[in-house]
TIVO-2410 file (N, C-alpha, C; in nm, 3 decimals):
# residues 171
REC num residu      c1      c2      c3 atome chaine
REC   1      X   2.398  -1.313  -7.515     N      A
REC   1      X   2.288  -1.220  -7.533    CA      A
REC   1      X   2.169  -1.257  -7.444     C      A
REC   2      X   2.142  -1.380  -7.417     N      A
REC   2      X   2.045  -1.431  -7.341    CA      A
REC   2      X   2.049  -1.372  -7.180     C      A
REC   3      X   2.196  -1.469  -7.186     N      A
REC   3      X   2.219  -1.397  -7.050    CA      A
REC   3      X   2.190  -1.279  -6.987     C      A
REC   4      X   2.254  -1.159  -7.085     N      A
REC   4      X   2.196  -0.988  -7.078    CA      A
REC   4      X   2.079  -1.015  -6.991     C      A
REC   5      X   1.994  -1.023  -7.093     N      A
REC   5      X   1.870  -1.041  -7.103    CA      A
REC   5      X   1.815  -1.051  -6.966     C      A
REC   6      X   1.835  -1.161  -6.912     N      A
REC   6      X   1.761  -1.243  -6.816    CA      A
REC   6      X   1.821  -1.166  -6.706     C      A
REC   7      X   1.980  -1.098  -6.712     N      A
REC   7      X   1.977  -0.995  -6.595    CA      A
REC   7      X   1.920  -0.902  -6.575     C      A
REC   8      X   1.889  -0.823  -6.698     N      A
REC   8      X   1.821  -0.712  -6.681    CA      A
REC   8      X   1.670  -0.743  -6.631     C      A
REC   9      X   1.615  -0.817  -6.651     N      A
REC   9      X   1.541  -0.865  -6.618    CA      A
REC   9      X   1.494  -0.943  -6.479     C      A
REC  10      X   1.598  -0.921  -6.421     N      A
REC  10      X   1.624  -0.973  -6.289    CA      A
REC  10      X   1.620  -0.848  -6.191     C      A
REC  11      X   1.723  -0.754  -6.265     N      A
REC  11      X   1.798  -0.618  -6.159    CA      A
REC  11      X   1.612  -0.604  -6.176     C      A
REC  12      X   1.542  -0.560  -6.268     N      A
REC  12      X   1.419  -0.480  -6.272    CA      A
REC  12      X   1.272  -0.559  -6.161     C      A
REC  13      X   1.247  -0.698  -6.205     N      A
REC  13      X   1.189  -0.796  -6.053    CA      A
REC  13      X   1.231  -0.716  -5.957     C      A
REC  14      X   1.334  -0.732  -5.933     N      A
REC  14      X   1.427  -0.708  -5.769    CA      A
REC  14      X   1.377  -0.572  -5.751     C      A
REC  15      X   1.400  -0.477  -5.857     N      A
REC  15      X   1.354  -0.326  -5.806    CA      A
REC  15      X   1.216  -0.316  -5.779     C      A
REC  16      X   1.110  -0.339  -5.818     N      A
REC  16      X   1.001  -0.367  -5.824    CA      A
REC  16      X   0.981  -0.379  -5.701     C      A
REC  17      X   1.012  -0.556  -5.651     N      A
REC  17      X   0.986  -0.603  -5.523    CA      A
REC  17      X   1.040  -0.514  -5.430     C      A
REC  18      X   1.140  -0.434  -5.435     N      A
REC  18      X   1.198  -0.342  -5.327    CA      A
REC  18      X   1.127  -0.243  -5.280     C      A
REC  19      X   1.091  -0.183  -5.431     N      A
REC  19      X   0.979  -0.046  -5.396    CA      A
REC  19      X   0.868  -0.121  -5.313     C      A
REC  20      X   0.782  -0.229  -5.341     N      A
REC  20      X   0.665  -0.213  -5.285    CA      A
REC  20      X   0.647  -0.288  -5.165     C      A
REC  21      X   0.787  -0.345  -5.105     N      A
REC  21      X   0.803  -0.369  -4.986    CA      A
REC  21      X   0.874  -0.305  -4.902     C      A
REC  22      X   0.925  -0.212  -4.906     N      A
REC  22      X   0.959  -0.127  -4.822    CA      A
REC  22      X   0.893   0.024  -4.812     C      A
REC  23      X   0.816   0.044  -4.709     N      A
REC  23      X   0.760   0.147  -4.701    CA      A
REC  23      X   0.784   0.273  -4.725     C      A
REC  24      X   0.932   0.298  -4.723     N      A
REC  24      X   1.003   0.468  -4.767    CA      A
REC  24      X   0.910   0.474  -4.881     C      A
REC  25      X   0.957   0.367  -4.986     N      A
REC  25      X   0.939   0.377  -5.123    CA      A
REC  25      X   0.744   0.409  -5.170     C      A
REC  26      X   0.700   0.318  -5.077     N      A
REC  26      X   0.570   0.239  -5.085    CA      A
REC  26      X   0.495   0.356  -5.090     C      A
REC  27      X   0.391   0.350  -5.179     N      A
REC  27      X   0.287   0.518  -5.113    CA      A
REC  27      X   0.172   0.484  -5.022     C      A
REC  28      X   0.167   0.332  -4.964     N      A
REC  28      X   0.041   0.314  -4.886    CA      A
REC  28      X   0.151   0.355  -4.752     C      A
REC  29      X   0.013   0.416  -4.613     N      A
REC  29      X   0.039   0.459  -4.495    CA      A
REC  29      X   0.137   0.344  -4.415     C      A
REC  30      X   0.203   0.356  -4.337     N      A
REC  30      X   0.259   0.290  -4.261    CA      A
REC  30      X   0.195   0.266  -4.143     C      A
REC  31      X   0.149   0.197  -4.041     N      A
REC  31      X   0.037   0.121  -3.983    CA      A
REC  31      X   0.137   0.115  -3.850     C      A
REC  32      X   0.103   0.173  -3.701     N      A
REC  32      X   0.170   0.062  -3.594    CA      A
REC  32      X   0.165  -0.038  -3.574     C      A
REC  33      X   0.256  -0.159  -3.509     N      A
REC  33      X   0.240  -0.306  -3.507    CA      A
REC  33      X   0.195  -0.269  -3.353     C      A
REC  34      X   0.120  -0.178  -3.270     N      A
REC  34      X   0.030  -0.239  -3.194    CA      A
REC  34      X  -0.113  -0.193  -3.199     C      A
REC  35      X  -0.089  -0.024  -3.257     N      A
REC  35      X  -0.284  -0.029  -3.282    CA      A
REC  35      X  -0.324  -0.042  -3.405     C      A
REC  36      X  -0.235  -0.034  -3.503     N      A
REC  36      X  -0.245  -0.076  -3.641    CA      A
REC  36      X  -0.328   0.033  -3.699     C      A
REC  37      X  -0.304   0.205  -3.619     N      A
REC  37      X  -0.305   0.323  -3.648    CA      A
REC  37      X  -0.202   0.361  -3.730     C      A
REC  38      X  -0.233   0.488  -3.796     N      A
REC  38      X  -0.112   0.513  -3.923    CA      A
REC  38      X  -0.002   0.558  -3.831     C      A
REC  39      X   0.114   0.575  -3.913     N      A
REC  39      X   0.228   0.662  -3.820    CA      A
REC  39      X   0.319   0.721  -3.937     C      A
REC  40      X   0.361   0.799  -3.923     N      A
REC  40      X   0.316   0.880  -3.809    CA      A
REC  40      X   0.191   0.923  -3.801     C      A
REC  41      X   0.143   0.949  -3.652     N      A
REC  41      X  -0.011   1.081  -3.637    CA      A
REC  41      X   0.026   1.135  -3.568     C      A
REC  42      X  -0.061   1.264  -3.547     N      A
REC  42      X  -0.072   1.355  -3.431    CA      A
REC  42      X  -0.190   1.352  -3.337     C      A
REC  43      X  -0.163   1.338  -3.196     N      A
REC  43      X  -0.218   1.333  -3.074    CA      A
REC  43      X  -0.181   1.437  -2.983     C      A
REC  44      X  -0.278   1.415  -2.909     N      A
REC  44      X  -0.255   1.541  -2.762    CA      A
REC  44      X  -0.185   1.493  -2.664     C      A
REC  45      X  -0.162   1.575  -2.550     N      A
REC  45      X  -0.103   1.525  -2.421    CA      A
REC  45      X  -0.274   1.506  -2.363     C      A
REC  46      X  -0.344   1.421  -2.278     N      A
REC  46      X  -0.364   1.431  -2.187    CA      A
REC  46      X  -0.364   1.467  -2.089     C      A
REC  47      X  -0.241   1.428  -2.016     N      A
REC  47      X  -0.207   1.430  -1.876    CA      A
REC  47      X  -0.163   1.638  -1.835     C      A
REC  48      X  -0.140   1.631  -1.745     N      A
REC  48      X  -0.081   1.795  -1.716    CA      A
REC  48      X   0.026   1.798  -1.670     C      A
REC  49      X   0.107   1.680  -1.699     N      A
REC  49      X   0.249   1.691  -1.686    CA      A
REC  49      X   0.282   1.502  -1.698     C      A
REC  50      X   0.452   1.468  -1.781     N      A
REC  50      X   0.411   1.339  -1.829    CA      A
REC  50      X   0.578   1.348  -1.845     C      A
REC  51      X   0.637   1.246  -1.830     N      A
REC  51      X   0.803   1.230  -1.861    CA      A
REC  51      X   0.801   1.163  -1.982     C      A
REC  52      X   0.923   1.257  -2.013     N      A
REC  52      X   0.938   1.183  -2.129    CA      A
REC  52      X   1.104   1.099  -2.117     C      A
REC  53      X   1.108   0.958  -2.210     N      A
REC  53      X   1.210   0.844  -2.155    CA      A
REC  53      X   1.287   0.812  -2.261     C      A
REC  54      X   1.424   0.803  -2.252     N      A
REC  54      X   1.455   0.712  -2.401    CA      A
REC  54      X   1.408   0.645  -2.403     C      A
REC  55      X   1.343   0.557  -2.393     N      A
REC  55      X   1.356   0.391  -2.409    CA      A
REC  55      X   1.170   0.399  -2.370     C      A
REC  56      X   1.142   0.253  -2.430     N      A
REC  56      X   0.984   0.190  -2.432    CA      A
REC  56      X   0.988   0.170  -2.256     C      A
REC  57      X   1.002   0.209  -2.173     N      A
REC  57      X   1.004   0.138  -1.997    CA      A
REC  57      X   1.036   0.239  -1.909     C      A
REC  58      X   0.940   0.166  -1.795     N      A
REC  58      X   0.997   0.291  -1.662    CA      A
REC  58      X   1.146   0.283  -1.615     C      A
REC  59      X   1.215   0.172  -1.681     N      A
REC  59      X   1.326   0.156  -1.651    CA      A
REC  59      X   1.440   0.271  -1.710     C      A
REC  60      X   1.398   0.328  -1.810     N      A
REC  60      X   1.467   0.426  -1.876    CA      A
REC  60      X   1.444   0.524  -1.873     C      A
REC  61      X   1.550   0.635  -1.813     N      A
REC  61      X   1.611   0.747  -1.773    CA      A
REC  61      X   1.561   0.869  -1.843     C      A
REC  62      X   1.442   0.933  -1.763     N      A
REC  62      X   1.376   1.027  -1.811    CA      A
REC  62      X   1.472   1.178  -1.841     C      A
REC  63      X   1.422   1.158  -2.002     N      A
REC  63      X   1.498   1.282  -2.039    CA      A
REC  63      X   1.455   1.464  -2.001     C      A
REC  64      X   1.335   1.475  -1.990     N      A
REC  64      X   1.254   1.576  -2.000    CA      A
REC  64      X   1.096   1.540  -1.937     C      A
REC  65      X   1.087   1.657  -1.878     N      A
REC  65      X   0.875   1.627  -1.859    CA      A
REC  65      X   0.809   1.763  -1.917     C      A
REC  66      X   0.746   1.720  -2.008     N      A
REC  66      X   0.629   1.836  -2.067    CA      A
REC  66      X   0.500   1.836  -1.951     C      A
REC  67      X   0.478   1.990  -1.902     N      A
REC  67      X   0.438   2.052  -1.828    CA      A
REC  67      X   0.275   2.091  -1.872     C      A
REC  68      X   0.251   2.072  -2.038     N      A
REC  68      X   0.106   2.190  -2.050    CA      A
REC  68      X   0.012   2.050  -2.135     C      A
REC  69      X  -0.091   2.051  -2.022     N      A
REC  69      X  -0.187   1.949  -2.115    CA      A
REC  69      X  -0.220   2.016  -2.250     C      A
REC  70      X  -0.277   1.910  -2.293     N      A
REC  70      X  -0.335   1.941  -2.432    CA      A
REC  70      X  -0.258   1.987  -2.585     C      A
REC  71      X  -0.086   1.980  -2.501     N      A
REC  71      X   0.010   2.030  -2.650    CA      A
REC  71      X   0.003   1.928  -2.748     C      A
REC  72      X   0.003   1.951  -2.854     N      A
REC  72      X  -0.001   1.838  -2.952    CA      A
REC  72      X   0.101   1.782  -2.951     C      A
REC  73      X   0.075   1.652  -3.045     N      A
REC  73      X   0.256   1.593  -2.994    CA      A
REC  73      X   0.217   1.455  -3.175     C      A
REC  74      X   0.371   1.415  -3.222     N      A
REC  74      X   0.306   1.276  -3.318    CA      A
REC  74      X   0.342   1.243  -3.276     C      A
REC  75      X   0.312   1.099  -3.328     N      A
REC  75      X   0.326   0.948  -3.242    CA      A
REC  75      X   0.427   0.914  -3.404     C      A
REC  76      X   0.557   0.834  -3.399     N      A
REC  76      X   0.607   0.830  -3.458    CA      A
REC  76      X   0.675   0.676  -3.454     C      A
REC  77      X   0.648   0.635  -3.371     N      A
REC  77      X   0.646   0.461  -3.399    CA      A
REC  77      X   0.591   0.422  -3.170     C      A
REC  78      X   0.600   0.264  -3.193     N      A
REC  78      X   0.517   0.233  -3.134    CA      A
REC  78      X   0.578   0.108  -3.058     C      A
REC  79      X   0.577   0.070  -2.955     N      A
REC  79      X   0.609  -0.091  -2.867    CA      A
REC  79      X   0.526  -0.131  -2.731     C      A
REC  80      X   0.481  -0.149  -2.731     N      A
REC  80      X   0.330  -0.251  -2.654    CA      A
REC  80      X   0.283  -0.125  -2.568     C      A
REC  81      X   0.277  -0.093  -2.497     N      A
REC  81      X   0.236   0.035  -2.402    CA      A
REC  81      X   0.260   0.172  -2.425     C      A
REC  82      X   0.385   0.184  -2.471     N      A
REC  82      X   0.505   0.295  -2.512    CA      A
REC  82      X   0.462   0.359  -2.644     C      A
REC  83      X   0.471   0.503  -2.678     N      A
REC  83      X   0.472   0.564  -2.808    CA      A
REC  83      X   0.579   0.620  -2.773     C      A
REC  84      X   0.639   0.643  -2.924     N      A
REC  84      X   0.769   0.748  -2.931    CA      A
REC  84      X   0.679   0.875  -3.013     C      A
REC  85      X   0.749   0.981  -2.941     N      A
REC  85      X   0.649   1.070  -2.978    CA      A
REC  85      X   0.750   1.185  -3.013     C      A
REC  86      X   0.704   1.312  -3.081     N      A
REC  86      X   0.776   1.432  -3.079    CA      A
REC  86      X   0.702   1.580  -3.064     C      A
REC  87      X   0.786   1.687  -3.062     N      A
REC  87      X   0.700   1.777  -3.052    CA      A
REC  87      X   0.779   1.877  -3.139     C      A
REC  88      X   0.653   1.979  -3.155     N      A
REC  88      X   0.727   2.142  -3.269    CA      A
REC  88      X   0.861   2.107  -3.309     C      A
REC  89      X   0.937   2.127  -3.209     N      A
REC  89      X   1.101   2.137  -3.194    CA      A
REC  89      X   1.139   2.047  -3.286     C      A
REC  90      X   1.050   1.935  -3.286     N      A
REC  90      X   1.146   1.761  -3.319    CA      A
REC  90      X   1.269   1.710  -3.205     C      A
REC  91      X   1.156   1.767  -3.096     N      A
REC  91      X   1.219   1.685  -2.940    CA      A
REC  91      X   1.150   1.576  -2.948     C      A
REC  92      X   1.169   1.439  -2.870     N      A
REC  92      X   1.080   1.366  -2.855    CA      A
REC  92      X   1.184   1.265  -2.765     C      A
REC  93      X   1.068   1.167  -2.754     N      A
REC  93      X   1.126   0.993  -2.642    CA      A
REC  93      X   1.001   0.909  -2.648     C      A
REC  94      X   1.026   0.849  -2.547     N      A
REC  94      X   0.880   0.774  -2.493    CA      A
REC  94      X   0.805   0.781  -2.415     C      A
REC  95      X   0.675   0.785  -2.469     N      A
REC  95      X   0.568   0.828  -2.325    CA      A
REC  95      X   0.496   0.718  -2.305     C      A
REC  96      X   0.408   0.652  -2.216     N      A
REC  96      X   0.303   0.538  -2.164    CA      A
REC  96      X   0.194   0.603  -2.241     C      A
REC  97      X   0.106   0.517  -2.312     N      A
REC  97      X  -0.007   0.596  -2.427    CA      A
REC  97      X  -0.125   0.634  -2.296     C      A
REC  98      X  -0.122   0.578  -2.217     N      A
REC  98      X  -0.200   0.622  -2.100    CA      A
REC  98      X  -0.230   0.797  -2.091     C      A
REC  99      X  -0.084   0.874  -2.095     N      A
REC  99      X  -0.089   0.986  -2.072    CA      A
REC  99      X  -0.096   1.092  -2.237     C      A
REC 100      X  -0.152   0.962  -2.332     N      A
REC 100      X  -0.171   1.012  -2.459    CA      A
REC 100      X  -0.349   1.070  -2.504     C      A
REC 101      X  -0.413   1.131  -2.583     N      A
REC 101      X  -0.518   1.090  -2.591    CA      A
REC 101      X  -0.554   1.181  -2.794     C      A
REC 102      X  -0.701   1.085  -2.853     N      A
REC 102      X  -0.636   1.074  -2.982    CA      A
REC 102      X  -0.720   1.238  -2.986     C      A
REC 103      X  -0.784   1.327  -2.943     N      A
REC 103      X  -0.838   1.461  -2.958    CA      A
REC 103      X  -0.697   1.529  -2.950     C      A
REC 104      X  -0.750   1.591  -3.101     N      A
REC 104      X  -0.647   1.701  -3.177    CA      A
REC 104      X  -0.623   1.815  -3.160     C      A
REC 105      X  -0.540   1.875  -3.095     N      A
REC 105      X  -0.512   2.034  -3.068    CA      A
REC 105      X  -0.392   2.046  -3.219     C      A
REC 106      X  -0.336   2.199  -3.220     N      A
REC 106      X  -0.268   2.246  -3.263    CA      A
REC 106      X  -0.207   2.330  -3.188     C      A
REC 107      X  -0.067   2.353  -3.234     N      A
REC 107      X   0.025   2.510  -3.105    CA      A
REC 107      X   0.050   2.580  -3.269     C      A
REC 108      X   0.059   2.729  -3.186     N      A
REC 108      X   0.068   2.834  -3.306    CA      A
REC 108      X   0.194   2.831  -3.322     C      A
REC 109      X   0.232   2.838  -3.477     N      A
REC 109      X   0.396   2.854  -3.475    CA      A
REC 109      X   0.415   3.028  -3.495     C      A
REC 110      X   0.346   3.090  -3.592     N      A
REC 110      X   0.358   3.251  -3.625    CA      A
REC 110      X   0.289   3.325  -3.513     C      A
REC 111      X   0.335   3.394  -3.444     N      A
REC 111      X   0.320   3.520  -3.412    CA      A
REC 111      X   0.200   3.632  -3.405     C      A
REC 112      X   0.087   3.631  -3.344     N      A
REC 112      X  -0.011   3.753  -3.437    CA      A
REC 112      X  -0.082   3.666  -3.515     C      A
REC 113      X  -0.109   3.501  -3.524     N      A
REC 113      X  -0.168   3.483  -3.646    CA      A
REC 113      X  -0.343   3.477  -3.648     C      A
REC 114      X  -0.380   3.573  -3.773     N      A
REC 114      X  -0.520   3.617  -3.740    CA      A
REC 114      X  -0.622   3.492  -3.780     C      A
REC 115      X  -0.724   3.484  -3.708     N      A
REC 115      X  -0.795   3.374  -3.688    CA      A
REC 115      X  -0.943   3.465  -3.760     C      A
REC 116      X  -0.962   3.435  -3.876     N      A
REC 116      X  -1.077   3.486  -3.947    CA      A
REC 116      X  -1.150   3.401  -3.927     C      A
REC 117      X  -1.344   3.468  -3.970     N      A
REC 117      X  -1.428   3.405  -3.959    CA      A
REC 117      X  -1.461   3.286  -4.066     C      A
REC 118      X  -1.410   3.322  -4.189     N      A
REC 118      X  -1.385   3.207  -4.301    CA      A
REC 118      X  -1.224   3.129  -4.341     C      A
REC 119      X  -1.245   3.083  -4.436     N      A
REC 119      X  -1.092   3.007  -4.484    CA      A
REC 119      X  -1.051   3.119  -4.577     C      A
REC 120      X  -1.071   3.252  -4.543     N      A
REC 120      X  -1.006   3.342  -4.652    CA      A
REC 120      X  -0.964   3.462  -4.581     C      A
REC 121      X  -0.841   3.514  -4.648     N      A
REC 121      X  -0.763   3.624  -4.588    CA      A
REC 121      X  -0.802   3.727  -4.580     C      A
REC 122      X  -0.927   3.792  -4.649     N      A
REC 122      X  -0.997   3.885  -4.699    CA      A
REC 122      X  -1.089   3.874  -4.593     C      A
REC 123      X  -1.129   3.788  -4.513     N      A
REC 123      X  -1.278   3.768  -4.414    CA      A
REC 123      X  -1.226   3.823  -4.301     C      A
REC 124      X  -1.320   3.887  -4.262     N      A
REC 124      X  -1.311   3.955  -4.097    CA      A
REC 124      X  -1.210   3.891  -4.024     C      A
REC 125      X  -1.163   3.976  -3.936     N      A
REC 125      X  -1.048   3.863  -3.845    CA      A
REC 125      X  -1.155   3.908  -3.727     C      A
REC 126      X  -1.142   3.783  -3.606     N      A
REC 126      X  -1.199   3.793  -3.504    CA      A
REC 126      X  -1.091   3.784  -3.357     C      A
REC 127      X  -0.976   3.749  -3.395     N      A
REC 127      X  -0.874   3.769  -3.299    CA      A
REC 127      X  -0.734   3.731  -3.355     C      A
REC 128      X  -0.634   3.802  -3.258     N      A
REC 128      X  -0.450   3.721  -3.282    CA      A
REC 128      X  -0.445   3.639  -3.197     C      A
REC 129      X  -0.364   3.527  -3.291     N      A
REC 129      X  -0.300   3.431  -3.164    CA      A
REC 129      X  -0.158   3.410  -3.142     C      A
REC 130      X  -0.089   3.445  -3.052     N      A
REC 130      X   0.015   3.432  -3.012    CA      A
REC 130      X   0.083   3.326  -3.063     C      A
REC 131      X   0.204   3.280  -3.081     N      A
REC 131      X   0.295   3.211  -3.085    CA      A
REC 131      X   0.297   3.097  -2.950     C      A
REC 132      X   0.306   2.975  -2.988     N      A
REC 132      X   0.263   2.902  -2.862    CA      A
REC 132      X   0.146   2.847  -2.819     C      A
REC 133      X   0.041   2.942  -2.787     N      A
REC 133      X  -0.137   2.879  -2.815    CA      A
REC 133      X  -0.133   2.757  -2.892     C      A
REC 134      X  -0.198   2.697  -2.788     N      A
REC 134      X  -0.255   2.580  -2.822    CA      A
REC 134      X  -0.411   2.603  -2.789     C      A
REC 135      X  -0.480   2.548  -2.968     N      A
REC 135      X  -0.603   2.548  -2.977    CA      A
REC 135      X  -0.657   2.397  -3.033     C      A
REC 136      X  -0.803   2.394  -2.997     N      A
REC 136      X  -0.849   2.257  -3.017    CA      A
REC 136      X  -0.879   2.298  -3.208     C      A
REC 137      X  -0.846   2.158  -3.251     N      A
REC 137      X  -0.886   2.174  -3.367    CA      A
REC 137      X  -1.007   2.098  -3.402     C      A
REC 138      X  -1.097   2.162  -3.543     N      A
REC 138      X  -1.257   2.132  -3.525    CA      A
REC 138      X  -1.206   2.054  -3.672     C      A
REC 139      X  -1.177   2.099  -3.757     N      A
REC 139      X  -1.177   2.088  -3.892    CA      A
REC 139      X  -1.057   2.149  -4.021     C      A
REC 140      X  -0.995   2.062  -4.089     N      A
REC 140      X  -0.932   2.073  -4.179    CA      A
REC 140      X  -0.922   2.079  -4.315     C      A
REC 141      X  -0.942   2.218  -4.415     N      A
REC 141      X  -0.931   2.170  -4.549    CA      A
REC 141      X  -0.828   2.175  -4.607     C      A
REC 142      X  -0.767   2.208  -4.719     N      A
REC 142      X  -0.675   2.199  -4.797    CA      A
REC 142      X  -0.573   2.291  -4.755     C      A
REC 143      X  -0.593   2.419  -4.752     N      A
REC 143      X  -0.527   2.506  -4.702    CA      A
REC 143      X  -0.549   2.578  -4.567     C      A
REC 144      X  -0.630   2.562  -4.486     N      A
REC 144      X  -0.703   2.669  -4.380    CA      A
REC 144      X  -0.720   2.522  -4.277     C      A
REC 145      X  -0.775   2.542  -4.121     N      A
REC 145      X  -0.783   2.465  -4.026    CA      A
REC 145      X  -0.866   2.538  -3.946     C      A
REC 146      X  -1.004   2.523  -3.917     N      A
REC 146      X  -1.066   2.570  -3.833    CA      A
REC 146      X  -1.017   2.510  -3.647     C      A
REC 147      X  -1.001   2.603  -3.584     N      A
REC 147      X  -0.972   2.594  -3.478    CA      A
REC 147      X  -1.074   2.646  -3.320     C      A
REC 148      X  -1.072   2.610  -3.210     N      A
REC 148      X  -1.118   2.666  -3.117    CA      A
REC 148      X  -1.056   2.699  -3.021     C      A
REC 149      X  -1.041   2.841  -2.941     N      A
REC 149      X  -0.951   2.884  -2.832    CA      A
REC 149      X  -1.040   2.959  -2.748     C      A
REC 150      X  -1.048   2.946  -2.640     N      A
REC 150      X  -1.115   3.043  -2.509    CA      A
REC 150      X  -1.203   3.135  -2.596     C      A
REC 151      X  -1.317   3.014  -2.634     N      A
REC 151      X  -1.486   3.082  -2.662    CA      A
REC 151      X  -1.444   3.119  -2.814     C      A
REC 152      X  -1.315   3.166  -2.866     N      A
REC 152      X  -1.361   3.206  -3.056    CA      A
REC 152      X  -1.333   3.076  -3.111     C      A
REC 153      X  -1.432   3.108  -3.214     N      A
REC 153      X  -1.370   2.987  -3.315    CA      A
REC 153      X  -1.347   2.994  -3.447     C      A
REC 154      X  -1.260   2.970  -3.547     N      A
REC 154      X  -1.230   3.080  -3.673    CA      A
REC 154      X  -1.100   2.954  -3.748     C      A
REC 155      X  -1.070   3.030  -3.868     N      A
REC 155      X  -1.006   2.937  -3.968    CA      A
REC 155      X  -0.880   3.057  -3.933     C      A
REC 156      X  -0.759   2.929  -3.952     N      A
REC 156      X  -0.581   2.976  -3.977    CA      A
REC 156      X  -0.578   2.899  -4.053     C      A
REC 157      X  -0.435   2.984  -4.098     N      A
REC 157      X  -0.390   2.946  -4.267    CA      A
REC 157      X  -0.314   2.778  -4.219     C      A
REC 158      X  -0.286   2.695  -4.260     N      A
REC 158      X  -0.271   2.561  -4.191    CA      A
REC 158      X  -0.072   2.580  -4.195     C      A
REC 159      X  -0.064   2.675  -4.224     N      A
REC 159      X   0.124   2.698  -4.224    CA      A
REC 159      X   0.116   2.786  -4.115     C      A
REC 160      X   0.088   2.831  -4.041     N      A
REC 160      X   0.087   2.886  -3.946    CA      A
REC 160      X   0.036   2.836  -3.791     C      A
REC 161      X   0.058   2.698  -3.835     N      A
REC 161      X  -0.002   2.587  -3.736    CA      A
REC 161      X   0.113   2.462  -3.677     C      A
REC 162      X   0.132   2.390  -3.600     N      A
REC 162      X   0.184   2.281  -3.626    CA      A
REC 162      X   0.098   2.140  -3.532     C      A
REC 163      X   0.094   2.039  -3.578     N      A
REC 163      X   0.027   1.981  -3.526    CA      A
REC 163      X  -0.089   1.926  -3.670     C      A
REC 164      X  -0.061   1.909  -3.759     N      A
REC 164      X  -0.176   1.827  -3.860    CA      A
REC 164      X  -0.074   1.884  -3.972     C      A
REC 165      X  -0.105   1.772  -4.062     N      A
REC 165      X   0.059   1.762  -4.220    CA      A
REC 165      X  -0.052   1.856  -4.318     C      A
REC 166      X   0.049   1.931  -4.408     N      A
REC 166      X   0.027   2.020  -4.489    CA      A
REC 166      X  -0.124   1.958  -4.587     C      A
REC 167      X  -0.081   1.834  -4.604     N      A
REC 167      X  -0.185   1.823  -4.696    CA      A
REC 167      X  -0.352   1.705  -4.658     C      A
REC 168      X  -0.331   1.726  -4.529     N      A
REC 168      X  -0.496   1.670  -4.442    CA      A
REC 168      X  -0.570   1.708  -4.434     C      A
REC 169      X  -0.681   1.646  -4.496     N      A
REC 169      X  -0.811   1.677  -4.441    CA      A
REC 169      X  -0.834   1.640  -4.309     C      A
REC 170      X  -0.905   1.714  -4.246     N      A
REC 170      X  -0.963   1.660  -4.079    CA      A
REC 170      X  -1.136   1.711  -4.138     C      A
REC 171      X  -1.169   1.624  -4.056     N      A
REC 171      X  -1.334   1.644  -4.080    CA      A
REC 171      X  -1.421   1.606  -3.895     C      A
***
């Protein structure tokens, strides 16, 4: 009976220690081991055109080059110079953080999506934005994302966005 005991008591330690050392489980952020920024985040392109590589090095065999500055992109883990990054699709590789930078755009995922003057569906719309547009983002609440594109500036519904997680604040 003792014995029981002291296993169950064992399996439950062990689970414990599992959850709060391994991050799946863990609910604190996961941190890069080189800027000791969360990860995943979302960042911009910089550059106006940038290869993307399997591998952390110029030594590795560029898969693709993104063509349009300023698309958003996350950073999804990290090795001394190198981010692994992705985009909309959930394409991604490695880029030199050089051609990274941490100012936040968004690309439109819907079609037509109307960019009102408030965080409400009911408020004036002041323009559509295409599918694709990429706009700078100003501010994030719960549901809505104020954005800026060629001179307007106005709130989308934050599901009609990609580039910042459902439930962020940006300030």
């Amino acid at each position: 009976m003792v014995i029981k005991k002291l296993g169950a008591i064992k399996c439950v330690t062990m689970l414990v220690l599992l959850i709060l050392i391994n991050p799946v489980f863990s609910s604190e952020t996961q941190t890069g081991p080189v800027t000791d920024f969360p990860l995943p985040r979302f960042v911009s392109m910089k550059a106006s055109k940038a290869n993307v590589r399997r591998g952390p090095s110029l030594k590795h065999k560029i898969d693709w080059v993104y063509k349009h500055q300023n698309i958003p992109l996350e950073i999804i883990a990290e090795h001394s110079h190198w981010r692994k990054v992705r985009d909309r699709d959930g394409q991604g590789g490695w880029m030199h953080y050089s051609l990274l930078t941490g100012i936040r755009t968004v690309i439109v995922i819907k079609n037509l999506l109307q960019l009102n003057i408030r965080p409400d569906k009911s408020s004036p719309v002041i323009a559509a934005l295409e599918d694709g547009a990429v706009t700078r983002l100003k501010k994030c609440i719960k549901d809505w994302c104020q954005v800026r594109i060629n001179g307007y500036q106005g709130w989308v519904p934050k599901d009609g966005i990609w580039g910042v997680n459902s439930d962020e604040i940006y300030k």
